[in-house]
Each structure stands twice: as C-alpha cells, then as structure tokens.
TIPAZA-61291 format. One record per atom (N, C-alpha, C, O): x, y, z. Coordinates in steps of 0.02 Angstrom, whole numbers, plus 50000, padded with zeros to 5 digits. Layout:
XYZ
...
***
This chain:
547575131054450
547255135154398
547465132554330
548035130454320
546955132754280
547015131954216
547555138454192
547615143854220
547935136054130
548275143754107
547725146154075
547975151254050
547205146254060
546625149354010
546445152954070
546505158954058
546185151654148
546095154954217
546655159754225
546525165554241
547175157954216
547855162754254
547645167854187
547655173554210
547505168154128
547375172654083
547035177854088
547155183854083
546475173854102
546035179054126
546165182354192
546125188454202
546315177854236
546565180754308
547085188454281
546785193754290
547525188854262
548015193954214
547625198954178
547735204854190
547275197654143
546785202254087
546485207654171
545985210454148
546525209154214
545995210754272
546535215854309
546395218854360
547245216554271
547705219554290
547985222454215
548315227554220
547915220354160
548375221654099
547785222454040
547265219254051
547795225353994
547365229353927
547515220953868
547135219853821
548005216953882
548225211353840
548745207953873
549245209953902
548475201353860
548785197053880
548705192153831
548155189253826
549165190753795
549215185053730
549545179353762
550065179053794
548885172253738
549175165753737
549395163853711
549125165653659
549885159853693
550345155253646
550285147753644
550795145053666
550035145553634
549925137653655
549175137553680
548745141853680
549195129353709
548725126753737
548455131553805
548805135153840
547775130353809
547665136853895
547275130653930
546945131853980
547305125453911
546995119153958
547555114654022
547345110554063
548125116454016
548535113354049
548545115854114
548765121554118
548375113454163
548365114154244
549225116454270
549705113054253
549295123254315
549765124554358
549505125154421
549035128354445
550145118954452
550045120954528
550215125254568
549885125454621
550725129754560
551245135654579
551785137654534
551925135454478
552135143154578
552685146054523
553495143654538
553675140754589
553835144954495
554775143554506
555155147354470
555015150454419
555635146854498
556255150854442
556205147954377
556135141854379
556225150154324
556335150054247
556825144454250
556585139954217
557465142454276
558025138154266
557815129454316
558045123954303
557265131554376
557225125354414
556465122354415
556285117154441
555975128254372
555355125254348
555185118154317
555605116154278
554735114854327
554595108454313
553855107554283
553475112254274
553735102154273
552955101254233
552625103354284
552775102254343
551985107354259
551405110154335
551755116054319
551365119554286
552315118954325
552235125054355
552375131854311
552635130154258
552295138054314
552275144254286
552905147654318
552945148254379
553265149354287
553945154254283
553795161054223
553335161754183
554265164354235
554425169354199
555085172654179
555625172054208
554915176954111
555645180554118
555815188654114
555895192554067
555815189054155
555865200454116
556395204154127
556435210054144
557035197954108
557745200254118
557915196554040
557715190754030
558245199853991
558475197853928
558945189353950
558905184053920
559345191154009
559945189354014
559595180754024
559835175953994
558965180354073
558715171854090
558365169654004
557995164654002
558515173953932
558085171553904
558235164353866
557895160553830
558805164253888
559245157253869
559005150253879
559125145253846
558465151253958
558125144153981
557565145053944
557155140653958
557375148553905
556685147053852
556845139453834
556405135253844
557495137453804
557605129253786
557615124953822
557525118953812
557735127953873
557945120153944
557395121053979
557125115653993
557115126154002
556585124954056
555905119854053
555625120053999
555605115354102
555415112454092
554645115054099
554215111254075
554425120654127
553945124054143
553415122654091
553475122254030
552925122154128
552155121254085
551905128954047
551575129553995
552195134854095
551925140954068
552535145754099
552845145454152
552555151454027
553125155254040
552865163254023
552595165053971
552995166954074
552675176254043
553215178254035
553625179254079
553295179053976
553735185353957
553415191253912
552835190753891
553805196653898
553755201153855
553545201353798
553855197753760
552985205053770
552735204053704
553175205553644
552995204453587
553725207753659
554375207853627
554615202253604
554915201953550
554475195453656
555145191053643
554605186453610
554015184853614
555285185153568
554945177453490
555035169653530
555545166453541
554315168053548
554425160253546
554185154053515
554005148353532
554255157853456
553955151553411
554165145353402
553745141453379
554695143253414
555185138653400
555095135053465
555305129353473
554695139653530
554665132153586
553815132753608
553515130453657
553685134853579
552875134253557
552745125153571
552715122253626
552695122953520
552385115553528
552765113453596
552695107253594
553155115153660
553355113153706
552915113553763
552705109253802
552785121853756
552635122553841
552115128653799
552035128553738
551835132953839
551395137053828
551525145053849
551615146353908
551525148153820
551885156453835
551015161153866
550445158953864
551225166453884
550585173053901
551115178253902
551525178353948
551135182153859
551365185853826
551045195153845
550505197253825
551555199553889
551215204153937
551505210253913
551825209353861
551505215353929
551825221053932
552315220153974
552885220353951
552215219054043
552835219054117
552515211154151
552045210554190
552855207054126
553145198654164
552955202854231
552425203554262
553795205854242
553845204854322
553285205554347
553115200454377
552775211254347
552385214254399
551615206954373
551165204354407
551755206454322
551095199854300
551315193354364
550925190554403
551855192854358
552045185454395
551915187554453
551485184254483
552205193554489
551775196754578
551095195254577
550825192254624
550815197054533
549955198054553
549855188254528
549265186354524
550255184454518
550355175254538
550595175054565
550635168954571
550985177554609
551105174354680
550785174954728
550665170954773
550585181454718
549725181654757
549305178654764
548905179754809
549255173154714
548645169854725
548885163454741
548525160054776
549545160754718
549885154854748
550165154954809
550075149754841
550515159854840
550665161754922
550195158754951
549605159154934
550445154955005
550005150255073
549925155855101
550205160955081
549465155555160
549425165455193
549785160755250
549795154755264
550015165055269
550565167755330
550235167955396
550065173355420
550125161455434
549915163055491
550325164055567
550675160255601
550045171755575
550505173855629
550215173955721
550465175455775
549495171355696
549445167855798
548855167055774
548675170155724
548425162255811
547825159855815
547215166055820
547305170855856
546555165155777
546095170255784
545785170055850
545445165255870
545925175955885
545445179055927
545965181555976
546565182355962
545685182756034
546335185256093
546805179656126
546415174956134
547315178156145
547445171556161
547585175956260
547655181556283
547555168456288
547125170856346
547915173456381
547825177356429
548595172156366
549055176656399
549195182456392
549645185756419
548675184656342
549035192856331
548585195556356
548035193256369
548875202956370
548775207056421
548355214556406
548685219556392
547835214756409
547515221656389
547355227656448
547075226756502
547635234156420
547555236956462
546945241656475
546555241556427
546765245356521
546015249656550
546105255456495
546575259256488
545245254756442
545105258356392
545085257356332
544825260956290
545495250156321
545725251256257
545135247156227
544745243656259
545145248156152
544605248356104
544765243356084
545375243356081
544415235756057
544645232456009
543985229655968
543435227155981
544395231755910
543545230255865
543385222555843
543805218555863
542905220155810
542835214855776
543595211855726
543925215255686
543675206355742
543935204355678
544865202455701
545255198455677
544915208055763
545575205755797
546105201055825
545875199455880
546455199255820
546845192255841
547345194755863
547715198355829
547475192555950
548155194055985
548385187755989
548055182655995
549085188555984
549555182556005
549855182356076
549965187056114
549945176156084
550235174456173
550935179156172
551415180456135
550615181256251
551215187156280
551185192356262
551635196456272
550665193656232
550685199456185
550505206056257
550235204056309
550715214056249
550535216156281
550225224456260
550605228656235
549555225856273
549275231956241
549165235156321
549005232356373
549305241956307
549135246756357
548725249756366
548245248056332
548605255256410
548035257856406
547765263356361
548135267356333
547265263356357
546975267556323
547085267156227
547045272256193
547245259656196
547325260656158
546715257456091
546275253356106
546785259756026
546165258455990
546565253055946
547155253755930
546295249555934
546535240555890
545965242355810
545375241255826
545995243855761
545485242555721
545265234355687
545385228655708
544965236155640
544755227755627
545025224555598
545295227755553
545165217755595
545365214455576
546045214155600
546325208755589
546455219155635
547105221455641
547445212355677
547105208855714
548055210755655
548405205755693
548915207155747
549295211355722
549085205955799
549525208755841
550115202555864
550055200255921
550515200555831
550795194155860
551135193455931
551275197755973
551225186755930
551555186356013
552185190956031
552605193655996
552105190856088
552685194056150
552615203056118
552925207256150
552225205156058
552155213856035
552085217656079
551965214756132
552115224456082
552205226656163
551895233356124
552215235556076
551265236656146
551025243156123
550925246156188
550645243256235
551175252556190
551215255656252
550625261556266
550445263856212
550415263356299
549925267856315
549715271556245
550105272456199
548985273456245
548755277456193
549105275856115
549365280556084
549105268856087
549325268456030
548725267655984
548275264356009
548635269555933
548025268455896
548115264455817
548385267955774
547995260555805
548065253955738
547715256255713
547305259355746
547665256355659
546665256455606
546645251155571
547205248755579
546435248755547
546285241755519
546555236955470
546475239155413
546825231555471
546985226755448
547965227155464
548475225155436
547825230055513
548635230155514
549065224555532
548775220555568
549615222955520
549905216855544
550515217555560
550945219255519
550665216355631
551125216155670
551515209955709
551435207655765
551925208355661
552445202355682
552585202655754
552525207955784
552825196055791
553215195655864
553475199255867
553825201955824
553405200455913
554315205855951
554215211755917
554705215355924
553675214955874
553765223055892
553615227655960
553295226256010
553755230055953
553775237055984
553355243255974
553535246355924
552775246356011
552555252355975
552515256056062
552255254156114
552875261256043
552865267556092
552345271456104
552085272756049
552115273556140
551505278556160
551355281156124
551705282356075
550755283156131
550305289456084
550625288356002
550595293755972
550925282755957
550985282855905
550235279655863
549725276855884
550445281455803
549895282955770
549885276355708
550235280555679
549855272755679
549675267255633
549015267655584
548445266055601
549185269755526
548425269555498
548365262755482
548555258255520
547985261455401
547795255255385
548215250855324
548515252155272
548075245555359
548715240555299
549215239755319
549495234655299
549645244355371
550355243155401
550455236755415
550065233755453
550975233555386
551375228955416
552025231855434
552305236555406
552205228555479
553095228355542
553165222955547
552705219255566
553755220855532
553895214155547
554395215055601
554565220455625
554655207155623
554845208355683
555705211955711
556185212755674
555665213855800
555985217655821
556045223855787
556525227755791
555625224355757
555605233255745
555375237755793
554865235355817
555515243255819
555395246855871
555055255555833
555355258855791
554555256755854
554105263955817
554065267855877
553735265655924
554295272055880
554255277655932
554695276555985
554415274856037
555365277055988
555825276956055
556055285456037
556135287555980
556095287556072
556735293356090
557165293456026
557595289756003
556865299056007
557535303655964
558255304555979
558245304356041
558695305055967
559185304655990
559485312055997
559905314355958
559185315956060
559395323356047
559535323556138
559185320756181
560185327956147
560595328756212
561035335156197
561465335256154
560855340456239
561075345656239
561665346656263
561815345256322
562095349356217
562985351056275
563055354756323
562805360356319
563375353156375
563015357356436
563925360256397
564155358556343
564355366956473
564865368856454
565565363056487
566145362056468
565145360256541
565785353056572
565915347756526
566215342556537
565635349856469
565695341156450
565015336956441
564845333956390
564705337356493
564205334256465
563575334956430
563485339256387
563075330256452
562455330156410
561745331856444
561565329656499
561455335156413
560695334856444
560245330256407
560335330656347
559845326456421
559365326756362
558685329856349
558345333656384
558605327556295
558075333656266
557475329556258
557405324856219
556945332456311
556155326956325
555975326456219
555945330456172
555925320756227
555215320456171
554715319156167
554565313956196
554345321556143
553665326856146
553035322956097
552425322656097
553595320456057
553115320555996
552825313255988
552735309556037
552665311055904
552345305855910
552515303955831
552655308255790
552485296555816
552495293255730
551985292755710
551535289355734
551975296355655
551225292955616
551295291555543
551495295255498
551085285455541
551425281455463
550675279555444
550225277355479
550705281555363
550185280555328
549915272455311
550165267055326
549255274355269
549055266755242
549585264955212
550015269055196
549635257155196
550195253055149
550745253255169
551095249355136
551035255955209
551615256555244
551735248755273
551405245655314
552485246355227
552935240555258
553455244755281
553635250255261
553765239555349
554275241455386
554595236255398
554285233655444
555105232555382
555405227355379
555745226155456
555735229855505
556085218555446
556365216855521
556815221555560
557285223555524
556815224655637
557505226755638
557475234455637
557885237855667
556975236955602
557025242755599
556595246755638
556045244655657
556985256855661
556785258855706
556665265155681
557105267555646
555995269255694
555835275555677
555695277855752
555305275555794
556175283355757
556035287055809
555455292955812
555255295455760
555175295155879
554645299455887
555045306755869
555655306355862
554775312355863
554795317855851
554895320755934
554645318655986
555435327155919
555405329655984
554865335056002
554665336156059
554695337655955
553875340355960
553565337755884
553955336955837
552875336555878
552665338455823
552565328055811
552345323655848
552925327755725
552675321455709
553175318855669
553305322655622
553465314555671
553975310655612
553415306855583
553135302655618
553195308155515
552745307355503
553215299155402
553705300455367
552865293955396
553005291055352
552355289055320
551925285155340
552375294055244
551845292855213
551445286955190
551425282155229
551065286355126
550595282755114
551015277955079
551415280755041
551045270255081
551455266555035
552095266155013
552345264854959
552455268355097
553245268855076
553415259155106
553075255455142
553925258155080
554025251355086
554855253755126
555145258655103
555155250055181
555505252055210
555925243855233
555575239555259
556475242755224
556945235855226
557045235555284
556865240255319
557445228555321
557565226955358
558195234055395
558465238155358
558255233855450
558755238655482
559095245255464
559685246855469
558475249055437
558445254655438
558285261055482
557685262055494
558695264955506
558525271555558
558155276355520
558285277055460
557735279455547
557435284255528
557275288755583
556725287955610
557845295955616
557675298255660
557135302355662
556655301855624
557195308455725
556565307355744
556425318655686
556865322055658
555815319855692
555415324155645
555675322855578
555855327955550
555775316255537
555825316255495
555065314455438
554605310755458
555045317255376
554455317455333
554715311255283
555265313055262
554585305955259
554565301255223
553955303055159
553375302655179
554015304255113
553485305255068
553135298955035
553335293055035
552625301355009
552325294554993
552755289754929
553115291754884
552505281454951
552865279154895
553495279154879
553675276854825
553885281554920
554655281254939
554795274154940
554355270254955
555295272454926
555795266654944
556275267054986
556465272954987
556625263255029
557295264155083
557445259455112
557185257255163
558175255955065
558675250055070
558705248755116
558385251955158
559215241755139
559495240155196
559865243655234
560275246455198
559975245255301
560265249655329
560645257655300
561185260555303
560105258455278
560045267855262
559985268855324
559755264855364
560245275555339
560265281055395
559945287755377
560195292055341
559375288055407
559215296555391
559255300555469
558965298455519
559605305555467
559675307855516
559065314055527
558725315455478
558945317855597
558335323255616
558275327255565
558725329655529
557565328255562
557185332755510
557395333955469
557565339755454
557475327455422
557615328255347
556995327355313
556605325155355
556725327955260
556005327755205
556405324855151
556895326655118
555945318655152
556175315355065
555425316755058
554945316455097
555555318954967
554865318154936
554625310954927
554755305454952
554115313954868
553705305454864
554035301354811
554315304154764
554005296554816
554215290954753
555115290854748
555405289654695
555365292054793
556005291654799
556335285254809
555945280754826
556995283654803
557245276554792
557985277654815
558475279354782
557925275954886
558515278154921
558955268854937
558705264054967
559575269154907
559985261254901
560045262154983
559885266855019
560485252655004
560665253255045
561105255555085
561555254855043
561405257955133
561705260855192
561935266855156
562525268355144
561245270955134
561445277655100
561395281655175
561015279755219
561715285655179
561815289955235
561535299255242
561835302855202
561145301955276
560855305355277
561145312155311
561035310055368
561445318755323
561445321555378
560765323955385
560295322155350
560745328555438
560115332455488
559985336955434
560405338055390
559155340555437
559005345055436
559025346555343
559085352355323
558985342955312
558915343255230
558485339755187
558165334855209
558435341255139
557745338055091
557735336455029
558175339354997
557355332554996
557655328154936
557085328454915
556635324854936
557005333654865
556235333254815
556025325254782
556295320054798
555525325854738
555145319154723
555625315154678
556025318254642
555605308254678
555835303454648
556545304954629
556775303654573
556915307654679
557515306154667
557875297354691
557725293654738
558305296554645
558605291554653
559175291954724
559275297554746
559385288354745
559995286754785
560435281254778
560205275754793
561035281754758
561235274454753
561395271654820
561265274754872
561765264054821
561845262654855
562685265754901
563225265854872
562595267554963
563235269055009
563355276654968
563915279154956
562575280154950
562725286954967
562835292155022
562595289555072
563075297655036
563225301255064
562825307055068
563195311555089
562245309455057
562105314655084
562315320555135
562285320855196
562525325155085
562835328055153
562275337755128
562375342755162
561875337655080
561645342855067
560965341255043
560875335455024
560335346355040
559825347454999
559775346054938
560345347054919
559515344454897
559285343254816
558835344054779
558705338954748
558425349554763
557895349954742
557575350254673
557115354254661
557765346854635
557655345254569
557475339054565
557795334554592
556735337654521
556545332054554
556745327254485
556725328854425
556935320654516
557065314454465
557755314754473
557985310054442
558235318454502
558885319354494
559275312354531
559115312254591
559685307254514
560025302454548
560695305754558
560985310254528
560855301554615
561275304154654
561805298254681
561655292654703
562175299854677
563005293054690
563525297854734
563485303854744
564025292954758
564485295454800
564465299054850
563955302554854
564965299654903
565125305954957
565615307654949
566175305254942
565275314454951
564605317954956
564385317154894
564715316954842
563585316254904
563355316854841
563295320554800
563195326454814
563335317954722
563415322654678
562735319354625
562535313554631
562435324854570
562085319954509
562575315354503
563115317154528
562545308354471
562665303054454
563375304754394
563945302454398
563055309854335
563545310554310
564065313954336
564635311754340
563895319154353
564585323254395
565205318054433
565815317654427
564595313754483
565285309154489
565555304254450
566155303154455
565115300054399
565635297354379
565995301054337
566095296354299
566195304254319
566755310854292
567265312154327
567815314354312
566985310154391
567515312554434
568065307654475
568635308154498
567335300754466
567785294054488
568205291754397
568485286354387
568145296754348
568375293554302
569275298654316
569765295354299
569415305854344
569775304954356
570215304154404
570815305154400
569775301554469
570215298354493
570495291454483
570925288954519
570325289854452
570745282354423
571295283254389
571765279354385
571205290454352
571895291654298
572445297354345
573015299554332
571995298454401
572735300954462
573505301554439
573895306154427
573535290054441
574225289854456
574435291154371
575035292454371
574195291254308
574435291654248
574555298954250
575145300654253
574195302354249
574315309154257
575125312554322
575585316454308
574995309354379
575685311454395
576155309554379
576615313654380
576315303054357
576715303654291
577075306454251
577685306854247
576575308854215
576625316054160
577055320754193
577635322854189
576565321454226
577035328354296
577585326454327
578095329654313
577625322254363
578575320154342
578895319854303
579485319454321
578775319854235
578985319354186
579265326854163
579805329654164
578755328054147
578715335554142
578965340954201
579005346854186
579115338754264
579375341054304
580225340654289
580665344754304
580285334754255
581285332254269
581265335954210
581765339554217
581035337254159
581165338754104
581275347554109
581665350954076
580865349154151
580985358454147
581375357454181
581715361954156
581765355154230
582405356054280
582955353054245
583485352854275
582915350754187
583505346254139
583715352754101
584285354854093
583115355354076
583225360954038
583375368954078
583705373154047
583155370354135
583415374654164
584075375254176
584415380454177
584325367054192
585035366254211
585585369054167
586065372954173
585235364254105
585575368454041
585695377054030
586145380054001
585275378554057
585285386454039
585665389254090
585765395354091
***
C-alpha cells in the first residue's frame, strides 16, 4: 500500500487523519518503532518509544496529533491520529497473512455423527470428531483431532483451533474463536459431603452458552452449569489458562488475564478488566467495568460500578494502597513503641 492508501484506509475508522510528508512512498508491512526499516510503517502511543522518532528507519510513523515532528519531517513521513495504537490494529489487519488452520472442505478422516447439520462454507480438519445431532453454521472452521460431543450447536464463522474440546448440548454463537486445548463444557466441580468423609457428586445438568465475538485463548476451561447456563457474553476476550466455573455470568465486553480463577455462580458485569491470576470466591458479583488488578483476591461482592480493585482481599485501589503504605512503616513504628515502651518503665522505675 501507498501511505496516501493506508490514509485513506484510516480516514474509514477516524474523523482525521493528518499527513506529514510525502503519501507516495510504498509500505510493505509493519515493525516495532526501534527495528523498522525502509518499506515499513511503525508507530508510537507510548511517550516513553518517542525517542526512536531520530533513529528509526521507518518509511511511515502514527503517532498522536499531540506529538511535534517537524524536525524529522524531510526523513520519513508521519499520519498523525487521535489513538496510534488502535489505528496501527486496524494495519495489521490488513498486513496479517490469514492463518490457515486445515484445508477447505471436510477432510476425509474426520468423523461425523447421525443428524448433524453442516452448512455451506464449512471446513473440518483430519481427526476431527463431531457427534450426533449437532448444527455446524457457515463458514464455521473446525480444526484437526477437535472433538464436539453430542448436540453441540456453532453459528457461523466460528473458529476452532486443534485439540479443542466442546461438551454436549453447548451452545457457540457467531465469531467465536478457541484456540487450542481449551475444553467448554466439562463438569462443574460440585461433590456433596456425605457424614463419613466422603463425596457424592452432583449430576450436571446444564449447558455453556458464549456469545458473538467471544475469544477464548489456549488452555482454557469453562465449565457447564449444574442446572441452567454458565453463560459468557457478547465480545468478552478471555487469555490463555483461565477457569471459569460452572453457572457463572461473564458480561459483555469483559476482559480476563492469564490464569484468573472465577469460582461457581459469580456475575461480572460488562466491560470489566479482570488482571492475571486474580482469584474469585463462589457465589458473588462485580457490577460494570470494574477494574481488577493483577493477583487479586476477591473474597466479596462490589457493586459500584468503575470501582478498581487491588489486593487480598480486595479493597478500592486506594484503601489499599494506604494500607500497603502502612505496612511498610510497621517496623519504624515499632520502634517508636519500644522506645516509648523503655521510656515509661525508666520513668515508672523512677517513681
């Protein structure tokens, strides 16, 4: 693409997009700001990289309509945005090779079972195995060795890496991607105490149903509901090796780090931004767009929405650091108190 093309390509997402330079110079793809070379388009929407404005060798650079580059103007050529970051995503989009995950059409080792539906447009991969009674929509991809078990239903364009897993009667709308060894619908993890000691377990009943746009990264496992639906809304994006047990509500547009734990029938609202290996107990709920940092503790409800949240147990953000501010001054403070301890017993003595 010409940068005068990538301009306009941008203008189709943004109200302005200012050129700086020449818009005739050809890019072949994108690079980091520091390892960019002639041909290619980088960016910056961190203050801290604005340093390679001098060294980089890049043909085209987006940054912020904030930042002054007049001085490397006659070098290279600027497009000048409101938000770089999210401008340079909608270019990698168009520079990304697509991702091919098994040859189009059915490949002749995989295995279909009595009933199931598969529409136009479908591609199974070798080994792949679908059960019965289940509906495939269009275009949907199913990669090798995937294993969908009785009554699972896809809706369209979904894409499913090797080696998943989908459990019965679960539900998939449209756009889902899973990448691989992720497992959707196993057994909740619920076992009743008998009075000897041991365990019963407790049938589950239920079923997953995850909205359009829904990513689910490598590794990770959402359990079925023991009645009813662990249900993960419209456009939640979900990381590699994350639990999500089972009747839990995911709201739309949620976020959730690397190995977070949410434990049974908890409700996060929508647009929430939970760090990694934040920890969840049972049975509580986290209104809209709250924050989570990373290696929180949940151990209660929160219902004030936008509120961030740090430490275990969690507290608002400020509360704890107030509180990690005094525990750091602990040992100065007892101190004092020894101090002040020898000193009233110096003076008692006296008396």
């Amino acid at each position: 693409m010409t940068i005068q093309e990538i301009r306009e390509y941008l203008l189709r997402f943004s109200d302005s997009v200012e050129l700086i330079g020449s818009g005739d110079g050809e890019i072949s793809g994108p690079a980091k700001i520091e390892d960019a070379t002639l041909g290619q388009v980088s960016f910056i929407a961190n203050e801290k990289y604005i340093r390679f404005l001098a060294t980089t060798e890049a043909s085209l650079v987006i940054v912020h309509r904030s930042v002054s580059v007049d001085e490397y103007a006659g070098k290279r050529s600027f497009l000048k945005v409101s938000d770089p970051y999210t401008a340079f995503v909608f270019l990698l989009k168009i520079f990304a090779p697509p991702r091919v995950i098994t040859a189009p059409g059915i490949a002749a080792t995989a295995v279909i079972g009595n009933g199931t539906s598969i529409a136009e447009g479908v591609s199974v991969g070798e080994f792949a195995v679908i059960g019965d009674n289940c509906t495939i929509g269009r275009n949907t991809v199913i990669g090798s060795h995937t294993v969908l078990l009785n009554n699972v239903s896809l809706g369209e364009e979904v894409l499913l890496f090797p080696r998943v897993t989908i459990y019965d009667g679960i539900v998939l709308h449209n756009r889902v991607v899973v990448h691989s060894g992720s497992v959707i619908g196993a057994d909740g993890f619920g076992f009743a105490p008998q009075s000897n000691g041991s365990y019963v377990k407790i049938p589950q009943m239920g079923v997953v149903e995850i909205g359009d746009d829904v990513e689910i990264g490598a590794n990770s496992t959402i359990d079925r509901a023991t009645m009813g639906s662990t249900v993960i809304g419209r456009g939640v994006k979900i990381d590699n090796l994350v639990q999500i047990a089972h009747n839990c509500t995911i709201g739309d547009d949620t976020v959730i780090a690397a190995q977070a734990g949410i434990s049974g029938s908890v409700v996060v609202g929508r647009q929430c931004l939970i760090g990694g290996q934040a920890g969840f107990a049972g049975h509580l709920e986290l209104a809209d767009r709250i924050q989570v940092a990373a290696k929180t503790g949940i151990s209660k409800s929160f219902l004030q929405p936008g509120t961030v949240l740090r430490g275990t147990p969690a507290q608002p953000m400020r509360d704890q650091l107030k509180l990690e501010a005094m525990m750091r001054n602990l040992g100065a403070m007892k101190e004092k108190l020894d101090l002040l301890e020898a000193d009233l017993k110096e003076r008692k003595a006296r008396e």
